[in-house]
C-alpha positions as CSV (number, residue, x, y, z in Angstrom):
1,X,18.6,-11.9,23.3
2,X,15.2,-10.8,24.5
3,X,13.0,-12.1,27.5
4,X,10.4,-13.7,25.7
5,X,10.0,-15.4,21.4
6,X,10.0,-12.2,19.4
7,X,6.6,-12.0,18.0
8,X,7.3,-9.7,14.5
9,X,10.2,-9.4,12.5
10,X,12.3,-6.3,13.7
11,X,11.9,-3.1,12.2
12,X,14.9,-0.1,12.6
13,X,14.1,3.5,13.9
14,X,16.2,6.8,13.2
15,X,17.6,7.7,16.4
16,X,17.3,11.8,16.1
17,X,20.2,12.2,18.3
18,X,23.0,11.0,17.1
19,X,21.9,9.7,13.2
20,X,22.3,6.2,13.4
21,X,19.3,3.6,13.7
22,X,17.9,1.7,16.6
23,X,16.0,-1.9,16.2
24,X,11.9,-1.7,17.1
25,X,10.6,-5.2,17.7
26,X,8.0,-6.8,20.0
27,X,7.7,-9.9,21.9
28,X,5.1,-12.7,22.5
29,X,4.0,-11.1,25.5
30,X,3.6,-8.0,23.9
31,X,6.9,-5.7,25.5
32,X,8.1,-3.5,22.9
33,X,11.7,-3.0,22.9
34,X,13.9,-0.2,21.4
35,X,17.7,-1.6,20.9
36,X,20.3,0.0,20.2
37,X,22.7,-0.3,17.2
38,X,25.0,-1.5,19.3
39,X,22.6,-3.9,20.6
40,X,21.9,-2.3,23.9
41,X,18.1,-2.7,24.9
42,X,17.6,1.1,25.8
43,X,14.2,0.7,27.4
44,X,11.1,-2.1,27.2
45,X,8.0,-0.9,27.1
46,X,4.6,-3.5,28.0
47,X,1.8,-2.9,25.8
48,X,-1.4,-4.9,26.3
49,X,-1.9,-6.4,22.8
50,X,0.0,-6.8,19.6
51,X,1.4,-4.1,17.4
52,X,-0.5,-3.6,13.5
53,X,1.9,-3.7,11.1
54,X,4.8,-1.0,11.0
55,X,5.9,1.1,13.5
56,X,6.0,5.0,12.1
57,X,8.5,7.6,13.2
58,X,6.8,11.3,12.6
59,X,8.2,14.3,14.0
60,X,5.2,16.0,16.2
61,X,7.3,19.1,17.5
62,X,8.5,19.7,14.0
63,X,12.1,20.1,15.9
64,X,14.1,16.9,14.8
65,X,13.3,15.2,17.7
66,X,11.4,11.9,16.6
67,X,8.7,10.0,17.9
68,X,7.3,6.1,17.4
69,X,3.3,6.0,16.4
70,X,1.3,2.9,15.7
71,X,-1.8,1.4,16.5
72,X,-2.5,-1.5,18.5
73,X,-6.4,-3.5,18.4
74,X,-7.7,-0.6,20.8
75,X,-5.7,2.3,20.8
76,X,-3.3,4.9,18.7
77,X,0.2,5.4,20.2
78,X,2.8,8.0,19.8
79,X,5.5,7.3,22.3
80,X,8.9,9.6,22.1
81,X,12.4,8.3,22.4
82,X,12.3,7.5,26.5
83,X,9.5,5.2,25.8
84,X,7.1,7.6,27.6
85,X,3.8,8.5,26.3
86,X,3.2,11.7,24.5
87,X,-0.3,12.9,25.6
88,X,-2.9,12.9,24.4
89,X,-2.0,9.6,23.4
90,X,-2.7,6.8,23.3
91,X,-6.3,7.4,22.3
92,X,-8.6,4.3,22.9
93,X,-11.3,3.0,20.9
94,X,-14.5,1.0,21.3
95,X,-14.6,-0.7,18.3
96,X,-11.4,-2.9,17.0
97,X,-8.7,-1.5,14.9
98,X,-8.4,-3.6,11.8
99,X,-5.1,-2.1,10.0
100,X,-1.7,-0.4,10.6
101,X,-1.4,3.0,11.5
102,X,-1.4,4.8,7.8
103,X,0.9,8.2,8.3
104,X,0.6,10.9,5.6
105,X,2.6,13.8,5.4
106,X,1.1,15.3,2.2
107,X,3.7,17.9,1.6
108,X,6.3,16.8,3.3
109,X,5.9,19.5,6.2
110,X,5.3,17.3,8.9
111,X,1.6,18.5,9.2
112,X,1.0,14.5,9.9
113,X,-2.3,13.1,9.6
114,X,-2.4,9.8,11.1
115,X,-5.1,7.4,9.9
116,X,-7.1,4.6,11.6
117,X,-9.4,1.9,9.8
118,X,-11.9,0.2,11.3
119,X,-13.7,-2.4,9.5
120,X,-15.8,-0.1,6.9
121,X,-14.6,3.1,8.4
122,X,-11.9,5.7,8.5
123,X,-11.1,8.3,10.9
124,X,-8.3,11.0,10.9
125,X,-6.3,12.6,13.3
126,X,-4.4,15.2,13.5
127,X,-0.5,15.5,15.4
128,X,-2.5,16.8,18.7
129,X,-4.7,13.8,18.4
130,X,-7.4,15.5,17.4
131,X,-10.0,14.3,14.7
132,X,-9.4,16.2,11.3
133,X,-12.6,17.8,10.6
134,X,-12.1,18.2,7.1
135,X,-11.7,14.8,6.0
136,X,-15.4,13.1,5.6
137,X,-15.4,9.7,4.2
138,X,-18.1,8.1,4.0
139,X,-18.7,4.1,5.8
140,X,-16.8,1.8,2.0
141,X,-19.4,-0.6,0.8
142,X,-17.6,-3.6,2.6
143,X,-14.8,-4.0,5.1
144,X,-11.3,-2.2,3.9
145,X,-8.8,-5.0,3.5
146,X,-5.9,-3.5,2.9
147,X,-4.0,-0.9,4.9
148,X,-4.7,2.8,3.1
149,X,-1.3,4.1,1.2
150,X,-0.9,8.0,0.5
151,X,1.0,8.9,-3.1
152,X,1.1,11.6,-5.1
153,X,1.3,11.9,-8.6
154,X,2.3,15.1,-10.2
155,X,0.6,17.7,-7.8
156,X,-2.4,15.3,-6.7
157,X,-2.5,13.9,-3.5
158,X,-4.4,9.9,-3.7
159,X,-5.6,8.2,-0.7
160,X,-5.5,4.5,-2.0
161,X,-6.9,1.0,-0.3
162,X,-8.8,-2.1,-1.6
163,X,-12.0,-3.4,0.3
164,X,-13.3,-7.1,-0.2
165,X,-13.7,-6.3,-4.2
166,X,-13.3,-2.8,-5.5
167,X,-10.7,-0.2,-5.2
168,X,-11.0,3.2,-3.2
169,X,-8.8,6.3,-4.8
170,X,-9.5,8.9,-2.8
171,X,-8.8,13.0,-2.3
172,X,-7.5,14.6,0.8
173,X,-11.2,14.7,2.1
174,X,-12.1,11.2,1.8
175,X,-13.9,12.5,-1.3
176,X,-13.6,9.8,-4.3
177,X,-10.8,11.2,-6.8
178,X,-10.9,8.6,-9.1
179,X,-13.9,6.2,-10.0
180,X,-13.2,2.3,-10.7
181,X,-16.3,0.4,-11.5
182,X,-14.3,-2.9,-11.9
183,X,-14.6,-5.7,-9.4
184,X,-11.9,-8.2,-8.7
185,X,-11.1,-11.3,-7.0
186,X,-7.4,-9.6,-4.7
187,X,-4.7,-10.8,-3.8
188,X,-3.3,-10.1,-0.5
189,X,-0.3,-8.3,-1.5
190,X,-0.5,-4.6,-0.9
191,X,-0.9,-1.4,-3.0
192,X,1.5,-0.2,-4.5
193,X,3.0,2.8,-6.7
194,X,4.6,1.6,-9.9
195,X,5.3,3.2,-13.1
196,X,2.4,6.1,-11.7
197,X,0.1,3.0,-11.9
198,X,-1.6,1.4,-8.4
199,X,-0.4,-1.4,-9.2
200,X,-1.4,-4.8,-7.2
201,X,-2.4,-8.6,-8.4
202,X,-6.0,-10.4,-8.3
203,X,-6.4,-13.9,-6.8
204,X,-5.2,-15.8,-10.3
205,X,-1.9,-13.9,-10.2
206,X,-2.5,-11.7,-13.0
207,X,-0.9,-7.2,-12.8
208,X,-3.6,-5.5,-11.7
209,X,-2.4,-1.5,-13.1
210,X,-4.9,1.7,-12.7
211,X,-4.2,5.4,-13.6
212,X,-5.3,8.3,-12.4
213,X,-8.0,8.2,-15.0
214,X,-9.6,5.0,-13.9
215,X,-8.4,3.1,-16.6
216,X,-7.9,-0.7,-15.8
217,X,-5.1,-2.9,-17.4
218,X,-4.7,-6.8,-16.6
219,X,-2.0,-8.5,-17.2
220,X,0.1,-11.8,-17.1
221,X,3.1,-12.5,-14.6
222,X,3.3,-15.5,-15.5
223,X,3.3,-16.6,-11.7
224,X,0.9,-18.8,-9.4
225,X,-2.2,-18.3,-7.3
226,X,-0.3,-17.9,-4.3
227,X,2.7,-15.5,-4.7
228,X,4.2,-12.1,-3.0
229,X,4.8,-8.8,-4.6
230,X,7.1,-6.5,-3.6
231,X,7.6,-2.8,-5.7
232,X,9.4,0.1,-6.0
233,X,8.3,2.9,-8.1
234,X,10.5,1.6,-11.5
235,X,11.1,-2.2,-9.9
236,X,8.5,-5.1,-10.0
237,X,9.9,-8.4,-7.6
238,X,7.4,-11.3,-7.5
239,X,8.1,-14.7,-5.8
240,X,5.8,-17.6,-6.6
241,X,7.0,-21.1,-5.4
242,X,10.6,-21.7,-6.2
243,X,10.9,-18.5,-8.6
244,X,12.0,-15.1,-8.1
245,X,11.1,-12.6,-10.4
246,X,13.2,-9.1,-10.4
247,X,12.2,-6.2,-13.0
248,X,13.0,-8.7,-16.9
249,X,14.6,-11.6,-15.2
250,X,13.3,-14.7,-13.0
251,X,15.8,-16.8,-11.2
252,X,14.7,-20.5,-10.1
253,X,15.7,-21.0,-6.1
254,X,16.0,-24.5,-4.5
255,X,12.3,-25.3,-3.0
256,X,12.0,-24.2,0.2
257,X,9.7,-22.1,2.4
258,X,10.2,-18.2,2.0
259,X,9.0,-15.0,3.2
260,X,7.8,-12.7,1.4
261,X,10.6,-10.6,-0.7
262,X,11.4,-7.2,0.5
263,X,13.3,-4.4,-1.2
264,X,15.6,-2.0,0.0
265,X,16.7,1.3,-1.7
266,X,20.3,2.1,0.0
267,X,23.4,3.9,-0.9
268,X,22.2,4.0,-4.5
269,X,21.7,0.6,-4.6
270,X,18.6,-1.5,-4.9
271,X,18.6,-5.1,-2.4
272,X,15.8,-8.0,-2.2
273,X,16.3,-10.6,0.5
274,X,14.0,-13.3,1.7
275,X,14.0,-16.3,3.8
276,X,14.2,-19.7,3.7
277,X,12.9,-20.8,7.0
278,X,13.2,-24.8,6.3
279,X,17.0,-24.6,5.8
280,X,17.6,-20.5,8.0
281,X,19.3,-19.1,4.9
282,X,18.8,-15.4,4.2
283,X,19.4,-14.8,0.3
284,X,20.7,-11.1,-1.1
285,X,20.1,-10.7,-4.6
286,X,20.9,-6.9,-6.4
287,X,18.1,-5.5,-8.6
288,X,20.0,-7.4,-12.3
289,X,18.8,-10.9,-9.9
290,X,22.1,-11.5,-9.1
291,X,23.4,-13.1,-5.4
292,X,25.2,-10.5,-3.2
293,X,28.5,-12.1,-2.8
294,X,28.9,-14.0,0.5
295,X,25.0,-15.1,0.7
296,X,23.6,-17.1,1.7
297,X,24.0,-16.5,5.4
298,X,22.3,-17.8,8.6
299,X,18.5,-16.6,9.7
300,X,15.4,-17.9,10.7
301,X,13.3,-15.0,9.7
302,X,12.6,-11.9,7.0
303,X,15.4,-9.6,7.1
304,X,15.5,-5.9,7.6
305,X,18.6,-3.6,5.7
306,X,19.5,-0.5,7.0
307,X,22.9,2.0,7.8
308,X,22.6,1.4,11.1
309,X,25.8,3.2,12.7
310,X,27.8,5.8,11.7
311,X,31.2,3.0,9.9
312,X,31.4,2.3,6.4
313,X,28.8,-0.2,5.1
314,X,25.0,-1.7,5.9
315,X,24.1,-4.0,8.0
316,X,21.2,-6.8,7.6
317,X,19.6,-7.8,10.4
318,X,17.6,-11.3,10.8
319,X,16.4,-13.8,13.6
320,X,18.2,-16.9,14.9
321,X,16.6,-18.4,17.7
322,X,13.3,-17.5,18.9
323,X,14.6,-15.1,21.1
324,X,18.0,-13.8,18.8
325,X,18.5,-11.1,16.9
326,X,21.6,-11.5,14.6
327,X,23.5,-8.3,12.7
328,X,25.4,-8.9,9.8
329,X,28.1,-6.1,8.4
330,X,27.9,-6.0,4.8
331,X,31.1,-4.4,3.2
């Protein structure tokens, strides 16, 4: 139980020292708390505004030992497992922050370049906080809406977001890789990489697919205006009022009022859970659509999946009061 009504669903963190995972979460007054998995709060840390998303673990030392980084309205944190601040961070800014932290590792070295967006902008740093001179993007048309994703395809790195009606694909130096001249109407699902497509939906629900050449393809979900995407590379989940869509095969769920579907890759094993916040029942579906046995349990909020000790089996964690965290053990 925390001191305060936790303000975003909690998130798990590797804990470098002895392989298991620790809980990241934040509350109303903005304390950030790391738990442990046996749900020991380890330290609280006060922030002055809200988190942006995700909380990223990178690895500045290149020795194992991990840190948190994110980015707040203002300023661009990397704290390290004591809570304390690694310097030079936090770096503050003027102008507002208006996405999540974007961490790229290009290839997978831990030469991190952490990216901040603000409003038409994007500026780089480096792991020593310092601005990456090589990367020169110029101010997007209008504001970035989305929060920048890093994939590679093949031995191309792609620097992807969406502002208010076009699509950016960019090189490692903010250079435009790949041209789109179409316009569309978004969504506000996110990005993603499926089937090496950047795949995302418009406003009307429709696939919106593009390769690395350009090329656009539109297609039909068969879902409504307002729904929420969730993908994997090979695995497309969709959830538009009462129906849940996973890969072929579309399930019909009591009506209710869900979060948006998450996906978790674990033990060779795909999940998808979502909530139903009217009734606080947590469903656990595999990727063939079909109920993990046991579910539906109690929760109030998204759920999170991880291994987060060192026994046999995952655990699922969720919300039940305001100021609950709940673990389940899933066998």
């Amino acid at each position: 139980t925390l001191d305060n009504v936790i303000l975003s669903p909690i998130q798990t963190a590797k804990n470098h020292t002895n392989n298991t995972h620790d809980g990241v979460v934040q509350d109303i007054k903005n304390q950030l708390y790391l738990i442990s998995a046996s749900g020991r709060i380890l330290w609280k840390k006060q922030l002055p505004e809200p988190i942006l998303g995700r909380v990223e673990q990178i690895d500045i030392y290149q020795n194992g030992r991990l840190q948190l980084a994110f980015a707040t309205s203002h300023k661009l944190y990397v704290l390290d497992r004591n809570g304390n601040e690694v310097k030079p961070f936090p770096i503050s800014f003027k102008d507002n922050i208006t996405q999540p932290l974007s961490v790229f590792d290009y290839d997978n070295n831990k030469t991190y370049r952490l990216l901040i967006t603000q409003g038409k902008d994007l500026v780089m740093y480096d792991a020593r906080g310092k601005k990456v001179k090589g990367f020169n993007f110029k101010s997007a048309k209008n504001r970035i809406t989305s929060q920048p994703q890093h994939f590679r395809i093949g031995r191309k790195d792609y620097i992807v977001f969406k502002t208010t009606n076009r699509i950016s694909i960019l090189n490692r130096r903010g250079q435009i890789r790949v041209p789109v001249s179409t316009t569309f109407k978004w969504s506000n699902n996110p990005i993603f990489l499926y089937k090496n497509t950047f795949t995302t939906t418009n406003a009307t629900g429709q696939l919106i697919q593009i390769n690395t050449k350009g090329k656009v393809k539109v297609g039909a979900l068969d879902i409504a205006k307002d729904h929420d995407l969730e993908m994997s590379s090979k695995t497309l989940v969709a959830l538009s009022e009462n129906q849940l869509r996973i890969r072929q095969k579309t399930i019909t769920l009591d009506f209710g009022n869900y979060t948006a579907p998450k996906l978790f890759y674990l033990n060779d094993k795909i999940y998808i859970s979502l909530t139903d916040q009217q009734t606080s029942k947590v469903l656990l579906f595999d990727s063939q659509a079909k109920m993990i046995p046991n579910f539906p349990i109690y929760g109030t909020e998204a759920a999170e999946m991880q291994r987060l000790d060192n026994e046999k089996g995952l655990e699922l964690i969720t919300q039940g009061d305001p100021k609950t965290i709940l673990v389940y053990k899933i066998y």
